[in-house]
C-alpha positions as CSV (number, residue, x, y, z in Angstrom):
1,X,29.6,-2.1,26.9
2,X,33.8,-2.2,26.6
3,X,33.3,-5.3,25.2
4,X,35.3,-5.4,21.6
5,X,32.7,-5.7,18.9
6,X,32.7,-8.7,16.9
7,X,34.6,-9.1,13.4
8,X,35.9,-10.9,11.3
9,X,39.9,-10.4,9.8
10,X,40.1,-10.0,6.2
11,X,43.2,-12.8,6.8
12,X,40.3,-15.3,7.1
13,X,39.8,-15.2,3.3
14,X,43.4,-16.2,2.5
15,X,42.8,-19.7,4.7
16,X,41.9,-21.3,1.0
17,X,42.5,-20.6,-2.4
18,X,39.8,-18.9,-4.3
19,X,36.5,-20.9,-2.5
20,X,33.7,-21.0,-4.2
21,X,31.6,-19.8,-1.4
22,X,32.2,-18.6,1.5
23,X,30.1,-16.1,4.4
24,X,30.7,-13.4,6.9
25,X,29.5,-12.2,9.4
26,X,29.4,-8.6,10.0
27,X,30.0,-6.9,13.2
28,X,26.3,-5.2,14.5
29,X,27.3,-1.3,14.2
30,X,25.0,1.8,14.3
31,X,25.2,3.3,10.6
32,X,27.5,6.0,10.6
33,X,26.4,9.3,9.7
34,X,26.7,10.8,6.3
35,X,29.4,13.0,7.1
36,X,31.7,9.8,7.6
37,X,30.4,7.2,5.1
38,X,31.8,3.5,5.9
39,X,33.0,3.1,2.2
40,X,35.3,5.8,3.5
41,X,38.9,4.7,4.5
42,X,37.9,4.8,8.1
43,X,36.6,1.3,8.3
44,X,36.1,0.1,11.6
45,X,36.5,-3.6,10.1
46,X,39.7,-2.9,8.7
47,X,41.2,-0.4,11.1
48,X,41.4,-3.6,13.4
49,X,42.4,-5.9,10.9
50,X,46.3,-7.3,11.2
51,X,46.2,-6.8,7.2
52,X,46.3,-3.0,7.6
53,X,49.4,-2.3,5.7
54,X,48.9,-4.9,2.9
55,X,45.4,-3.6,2.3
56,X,46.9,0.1,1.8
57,X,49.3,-0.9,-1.2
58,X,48.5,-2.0,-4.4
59,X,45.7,-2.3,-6.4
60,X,47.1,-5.4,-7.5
61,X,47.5,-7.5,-4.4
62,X,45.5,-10.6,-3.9
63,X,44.7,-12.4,-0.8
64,X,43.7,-16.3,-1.3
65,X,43.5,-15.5,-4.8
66,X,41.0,-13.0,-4.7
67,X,42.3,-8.8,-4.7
68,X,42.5,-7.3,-1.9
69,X,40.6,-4.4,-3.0
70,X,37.6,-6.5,-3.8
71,X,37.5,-8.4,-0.3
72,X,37.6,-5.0,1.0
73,X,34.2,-4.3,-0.6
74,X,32.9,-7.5,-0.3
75,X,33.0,-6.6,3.6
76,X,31.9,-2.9,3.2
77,X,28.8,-4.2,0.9
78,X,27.6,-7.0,3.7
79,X,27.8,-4.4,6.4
80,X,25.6,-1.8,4.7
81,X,23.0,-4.8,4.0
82,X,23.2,-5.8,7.4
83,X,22.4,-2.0,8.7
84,X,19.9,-1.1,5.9
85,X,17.9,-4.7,6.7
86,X,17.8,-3.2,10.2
87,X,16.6,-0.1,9.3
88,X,14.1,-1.6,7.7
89,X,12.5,-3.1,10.6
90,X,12.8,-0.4,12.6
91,X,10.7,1.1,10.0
92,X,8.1,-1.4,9.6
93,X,7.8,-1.4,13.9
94,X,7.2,2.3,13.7
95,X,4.6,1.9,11.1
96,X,2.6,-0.3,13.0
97,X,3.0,2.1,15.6
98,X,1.5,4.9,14.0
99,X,-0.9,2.7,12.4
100,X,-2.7,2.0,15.6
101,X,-2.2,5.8,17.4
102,X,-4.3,6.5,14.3
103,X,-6.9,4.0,14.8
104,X,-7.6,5.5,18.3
105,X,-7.8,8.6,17.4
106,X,-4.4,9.8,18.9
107,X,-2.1,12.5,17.5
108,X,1.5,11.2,16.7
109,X,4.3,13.0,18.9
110,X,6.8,15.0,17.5
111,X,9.5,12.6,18.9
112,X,8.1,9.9,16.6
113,X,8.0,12.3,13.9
114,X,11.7,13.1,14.1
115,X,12.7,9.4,14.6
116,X,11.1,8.1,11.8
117,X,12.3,10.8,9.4
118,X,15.9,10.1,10.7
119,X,15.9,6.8,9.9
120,X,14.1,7.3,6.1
121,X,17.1,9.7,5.9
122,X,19.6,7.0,7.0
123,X,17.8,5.3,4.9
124,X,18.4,7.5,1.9
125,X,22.5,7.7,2.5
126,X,22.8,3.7,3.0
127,X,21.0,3.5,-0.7
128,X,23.1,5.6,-1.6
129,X,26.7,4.1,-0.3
130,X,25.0,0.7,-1.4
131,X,25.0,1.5,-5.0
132,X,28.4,3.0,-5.1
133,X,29.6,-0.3,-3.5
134,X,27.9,-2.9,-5.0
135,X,29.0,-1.2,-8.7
136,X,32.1,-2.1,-7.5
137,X,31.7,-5.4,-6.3
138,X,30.1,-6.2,-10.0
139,X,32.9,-4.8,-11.7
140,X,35.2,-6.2,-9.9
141,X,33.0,-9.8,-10.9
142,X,33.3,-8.7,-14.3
143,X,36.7,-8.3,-14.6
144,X,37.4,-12.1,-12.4
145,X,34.8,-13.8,-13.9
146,X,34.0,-12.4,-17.5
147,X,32.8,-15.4,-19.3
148,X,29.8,-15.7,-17.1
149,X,28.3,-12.4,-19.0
150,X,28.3,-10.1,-15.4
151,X,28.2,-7.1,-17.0
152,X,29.1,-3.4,-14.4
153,X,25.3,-2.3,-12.9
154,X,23.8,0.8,-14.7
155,X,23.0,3.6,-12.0
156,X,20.5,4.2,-10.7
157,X,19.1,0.8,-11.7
158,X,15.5,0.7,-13.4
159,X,13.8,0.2,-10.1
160,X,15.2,3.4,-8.3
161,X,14.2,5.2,-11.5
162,X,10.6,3.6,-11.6
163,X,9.8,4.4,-7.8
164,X,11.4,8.0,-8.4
165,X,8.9,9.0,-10.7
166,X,6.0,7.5,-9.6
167,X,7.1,9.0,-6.3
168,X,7.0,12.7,-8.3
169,X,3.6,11.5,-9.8
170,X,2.2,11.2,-6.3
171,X,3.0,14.2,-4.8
172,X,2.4,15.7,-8.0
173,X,-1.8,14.6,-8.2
174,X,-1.2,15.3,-4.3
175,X,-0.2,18.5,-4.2
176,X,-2.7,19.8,-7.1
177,X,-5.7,17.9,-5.6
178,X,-7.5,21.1,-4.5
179,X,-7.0,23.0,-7.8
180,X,-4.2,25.0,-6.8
181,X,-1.0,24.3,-5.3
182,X,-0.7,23.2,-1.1
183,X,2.6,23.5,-1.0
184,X,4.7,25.9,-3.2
185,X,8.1,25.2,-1.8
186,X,10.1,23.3,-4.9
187,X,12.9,22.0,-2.4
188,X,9.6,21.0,0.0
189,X,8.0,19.3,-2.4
190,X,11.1,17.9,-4.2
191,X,12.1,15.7,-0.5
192,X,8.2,14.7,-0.4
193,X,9.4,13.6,-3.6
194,X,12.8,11.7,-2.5
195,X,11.1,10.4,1.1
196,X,8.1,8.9,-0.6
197,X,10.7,7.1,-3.6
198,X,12.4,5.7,-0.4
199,X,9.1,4.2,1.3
200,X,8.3,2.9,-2.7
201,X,11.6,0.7,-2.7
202,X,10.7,-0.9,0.6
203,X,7.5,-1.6,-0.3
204,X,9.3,-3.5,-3.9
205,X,11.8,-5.0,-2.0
206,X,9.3,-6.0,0.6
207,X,7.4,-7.5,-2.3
208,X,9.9,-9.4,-4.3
């Protein structure tokens, strides 16, 4: 479609000063791949905005009271969580999927195969970009708001490290469940390792 996708201009924040809430809604984009990350300055949300050239000055401008630089996130962190929740689902569909070409007795295609690892790879850089944004975005709370005891996130948070190494444990008792070794390969076993963390936060996230 030429149709313009849907956003929302970062001059909408300055309409009041410093609301106590207020909600956006993202435009629905494919992720971009990790070679061009969308906490990068290529920001298809700003590029259009008529705020351009105020948002690429100082540090220290505001916008309705809040910094510029802040808002900027604020819109970077709700696109991620809008991708990665569809990701998510995308997931769950294809598990379902596999879950009944298994019950019949059916191999799964190689297609699906390369799908579904694409996405828990997608999956892997939003996590990623996530973190790196929403420590800013709790920094930035920290430094507005500091007598309400925000405090700057510690990365990786204690989640990500508990999935990681129960992740490592698996593939560990896994890999050694005949005695010796099945697979050798560190760098194999060692994305096993990183895919499985990934399926692990789903399932917490799913769960909480």
């Amino acid at each position: 479609s030429n149709e313009p996708h849907e956003t929302m201009p970062i001059a909408a924040f300055g309409q009041k000063q410093r609301p106590s809430r207020f909600f956006m809604t993202p435009p629905r984009l494919h992720y971009t791949p990790p070679l061009q990350s969308p906490i990068t300055d290529n920001d298809p949300l700003l590029g259009q905005s008529p705020w351009r050239s105020k948002i690429s000055g100082s540090d220290t401008e505001t916008l309705g009271g809040f910094p510029v630089e802040f808002l900027i996130q604020v819109t970077r962190l709700s696109k991620i969580l809008m991708i990665k929740k569809e990701h998510i689902k995308k997931l769950r569909e294809m598990n379902t999927e596999a879950e009944k070409l298994k019950s019949y007795s059916m191999p799964i295609g190689i297609e699906f195969q390369r799908r579904y690892a694409t996405i828990v790879l997608e999956l892997e850089q939003l996590n990623k970009d996530l973190n790196k944004v929403l420590h800013k975005v709790q920094q930035y709370c920290y430094e507005l708001a500091p007598d309400q005891g925000l405090q700057p996130a510690d990365q990786p948070t204690d989640m990500r490290r508990r999935c990681e190494e129960e992740a490592q444990e698996i593939v560990r008792h896994a890999n050694s469940s005949t005695g010796q070794p099945c697979v050798e390969n560190e760098n194999l076993t060692d994305l096993i390792s990183r895919l499985t963390a990934i399926l692990l936060q789903i399932k917490q996230k799913e769960e909480t």
